[in-house]
N, C-alpha and C positions, 0 to 999 in steps of 0.2 A: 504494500500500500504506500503511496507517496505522500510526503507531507502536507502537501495542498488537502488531499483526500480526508487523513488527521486531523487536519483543523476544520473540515469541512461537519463530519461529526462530533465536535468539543464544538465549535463555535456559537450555537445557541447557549449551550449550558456557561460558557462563558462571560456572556452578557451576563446571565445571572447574577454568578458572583461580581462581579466587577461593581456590581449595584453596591455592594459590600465591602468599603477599601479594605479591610484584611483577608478579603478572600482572594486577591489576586493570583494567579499562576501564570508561570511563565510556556511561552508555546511549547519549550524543548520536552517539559514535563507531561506536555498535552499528546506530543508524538510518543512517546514512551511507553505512556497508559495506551495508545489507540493499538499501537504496534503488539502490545500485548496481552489485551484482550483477545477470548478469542470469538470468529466468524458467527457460531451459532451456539444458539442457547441449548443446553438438556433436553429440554421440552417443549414441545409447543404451547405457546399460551391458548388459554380455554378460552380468551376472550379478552380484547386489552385490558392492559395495567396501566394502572396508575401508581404510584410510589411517592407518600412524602416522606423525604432528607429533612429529617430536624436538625439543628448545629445548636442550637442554644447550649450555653453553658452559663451555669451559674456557679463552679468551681476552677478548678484548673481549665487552663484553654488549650490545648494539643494545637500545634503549631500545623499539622496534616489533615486540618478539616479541610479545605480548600482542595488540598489533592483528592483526598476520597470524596469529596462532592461530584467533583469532575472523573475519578472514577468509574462511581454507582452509574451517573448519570449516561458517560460513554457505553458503559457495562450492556445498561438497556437500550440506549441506539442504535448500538453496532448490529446488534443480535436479536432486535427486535422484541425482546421478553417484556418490555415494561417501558412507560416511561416516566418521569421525573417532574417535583416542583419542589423546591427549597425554601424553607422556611425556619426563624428563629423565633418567632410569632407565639408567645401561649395561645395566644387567642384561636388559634387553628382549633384547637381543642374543644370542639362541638359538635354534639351528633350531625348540625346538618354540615358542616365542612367534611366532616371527617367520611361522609357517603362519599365524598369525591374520589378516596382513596382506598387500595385494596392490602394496602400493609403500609407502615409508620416504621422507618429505619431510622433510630438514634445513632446517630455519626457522631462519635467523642462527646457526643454530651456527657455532660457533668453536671452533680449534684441537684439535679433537676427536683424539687419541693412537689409542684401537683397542690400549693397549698388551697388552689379552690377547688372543691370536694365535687362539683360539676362539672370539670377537669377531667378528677379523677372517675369520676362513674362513664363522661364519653369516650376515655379512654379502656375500661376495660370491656364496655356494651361493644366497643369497637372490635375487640379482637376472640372475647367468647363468644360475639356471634357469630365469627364465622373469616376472621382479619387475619392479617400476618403481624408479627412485630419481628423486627431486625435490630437484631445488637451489634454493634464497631467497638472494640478497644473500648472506652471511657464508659460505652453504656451500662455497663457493671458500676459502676461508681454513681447511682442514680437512687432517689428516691428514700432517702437516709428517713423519713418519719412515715413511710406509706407500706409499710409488711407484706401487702398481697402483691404489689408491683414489686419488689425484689424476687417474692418468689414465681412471681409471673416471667421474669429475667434468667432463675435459675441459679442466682448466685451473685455474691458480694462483693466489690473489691478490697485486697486485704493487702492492698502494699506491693513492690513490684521489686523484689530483691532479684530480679534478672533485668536490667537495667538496658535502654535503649541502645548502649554502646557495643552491647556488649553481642555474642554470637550464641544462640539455645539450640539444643536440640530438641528437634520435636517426632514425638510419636502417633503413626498412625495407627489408634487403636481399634478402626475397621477398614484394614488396607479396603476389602471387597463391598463396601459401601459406595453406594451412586453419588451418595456427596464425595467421596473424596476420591475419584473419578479420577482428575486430576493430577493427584500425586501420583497415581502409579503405580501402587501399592509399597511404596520407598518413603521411609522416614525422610526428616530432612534436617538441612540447620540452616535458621536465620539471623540475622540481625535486628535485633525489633524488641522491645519490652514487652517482658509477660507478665501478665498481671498474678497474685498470688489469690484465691479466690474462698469466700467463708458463706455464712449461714446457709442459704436454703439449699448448695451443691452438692447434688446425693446420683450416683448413679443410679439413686433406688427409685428417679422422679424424670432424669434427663440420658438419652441417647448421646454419651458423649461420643466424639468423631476423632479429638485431636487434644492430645495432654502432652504435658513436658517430657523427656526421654532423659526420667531421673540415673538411667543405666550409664549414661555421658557425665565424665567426671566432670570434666568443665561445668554443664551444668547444676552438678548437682553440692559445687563447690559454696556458691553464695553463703552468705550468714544471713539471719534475718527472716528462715523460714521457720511456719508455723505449723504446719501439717505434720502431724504425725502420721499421717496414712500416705506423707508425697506424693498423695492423688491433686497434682497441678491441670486440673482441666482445661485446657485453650478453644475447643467450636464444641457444641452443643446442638441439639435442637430437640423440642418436646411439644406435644400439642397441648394446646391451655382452650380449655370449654370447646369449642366447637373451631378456634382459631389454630394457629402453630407459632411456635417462637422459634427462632431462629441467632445464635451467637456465636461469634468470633472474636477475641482478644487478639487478636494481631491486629496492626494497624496504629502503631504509635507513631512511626516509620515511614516518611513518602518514599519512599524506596518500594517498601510492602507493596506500594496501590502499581506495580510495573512488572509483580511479579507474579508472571504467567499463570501457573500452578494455585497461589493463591486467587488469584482474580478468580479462576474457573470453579473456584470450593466456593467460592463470596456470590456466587452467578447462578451455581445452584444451590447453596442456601436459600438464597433469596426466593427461587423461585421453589422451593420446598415452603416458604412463607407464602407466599401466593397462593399456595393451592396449585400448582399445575405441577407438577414434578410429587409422584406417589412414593414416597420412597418407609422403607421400615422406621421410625419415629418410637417404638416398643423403648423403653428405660433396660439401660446395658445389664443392667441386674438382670434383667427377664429375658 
């Protein structure tokens, strides 16, 4: 694909941001993501998508919302599975907005409150009846006074003693899973912060896909860990009432959003959120 081409698919989604002066990206980063995306989705969609990209943060601010906006957003153009509207707006948060869309991806959001409680009820009517939710890297780090939305997430964040400089190994704990398709059935190592993850993360609730590979000394060198069971979960997915959740802790990293193998797990995640990709969702315990 030529670079004209590249920018040809980023370039709506860029206006976007641009609306945003910290959302700016530069083009070279816009070729990278298009170049390695890939042509076609998992599945066909049952019907268009729509997808809102939240960014609000009300905690730390990840410096790679901006790529992964322009990611997601490529993600669904390129491939046709979905398409995009960004927003940092609570106000989206109403049953009638919220009809426009077929799943709600938090992209490094942080510390997100929910403290109007009609908020919170559009948002869960949104995904028990029948919605997707998508988690990125920070969306663990969400909703510190709201219980049922943590465990509607799947888990907490608990500190990240594997550090964004640094190189992790990761395990695929269903090589032969349609989500992780992609990898190959081949662990891997990256460079990208993992997050350390607490309360409601129980295999006995979530279909995990992808945990640290505590067997890698390097990784398993850090101090500062709290798991006595070194069950470091990194992508998930679980269905909640009638809806699916879908989660990924990589993604600290603009690096992460150009790499192949993860784009294609983050591509059909998503569309495991959607509804259109049937894949086994069963809790690994069972």
């Amino acid at each position: 694909m030529k670079f004209k081409e590249m920018l040809a698919i980023a370039m709506p989604v860029l206006l976007v941001a641009t609306a945003m002066p910290s959302f700016a990206i530069d083009q070279t980063k816009i070729a990278q993501i298009t170049a390695a995306a890939p042509d076609k989705a998992p599945a066909k969609p049952r019907k268009d998508r729509k997808i809102l990209v939240f960014t609000r943060c009300e905690g730390f601010v990840h410096g790679a919302i901006p790529t992964a906006t322009e990611a997601f957003t490529i993600l669904g153009k390129k491939t046709g599975a979905y398409s995009v509207e960004v927003s940092n707006d609570m106000a989206v948060f109403t049953p009638e907005k919220l009809k426009e869309f077929d799943a709600v991806l938090f992209n490094n959001t942080s510390q997100l409150k929910f403290d109007d409680l009609k908020q919170r009820e559009a948002l869960m009517d949104f995904v028990k009846s029948g919605k997707g939710i998508i988690g990125i890297h920070a969306a663990s780090d969400n909703f510190p006074t709201w219980p049922e939305a943590q465990e509607m997430m799947g888990g907490c964040f608990d500190g990240h003693p594997w550090g964004g400089g640094g190189t992790w190994a990761v395990k695929i704990d269903e090589p032969k899973h349609k989500l992780n398709a992609g990898f190959e059935g081949k662990g891997f190592k990256i460079r990208d912060e993992i997050y350390q993850i607490k309360g409601p993360y129980s295999r006995k609730t979530l279909r995990v896909l992808l945990s640290l590979d505590m067997s890698d000394a390097v990784t398993a060198a850090p101090g500062g860990q709290k798991r006595e069971d070194k069950d470091n979960g990194i992508s998930w997915i679980r269905p909640y009432g009638k809806g699916r959740v879908f989660y990924c802790s990589l993604g600290h990293n603009d690096e992460v959003y150009w790499n192949g193998a993860v784009l294609r797990h983050y591509l059909a995640g998503i569309q495991y959120a959607l509804g259109d990709y049937k894949v086994n969702d069963k809790p690994s315990s069972k």
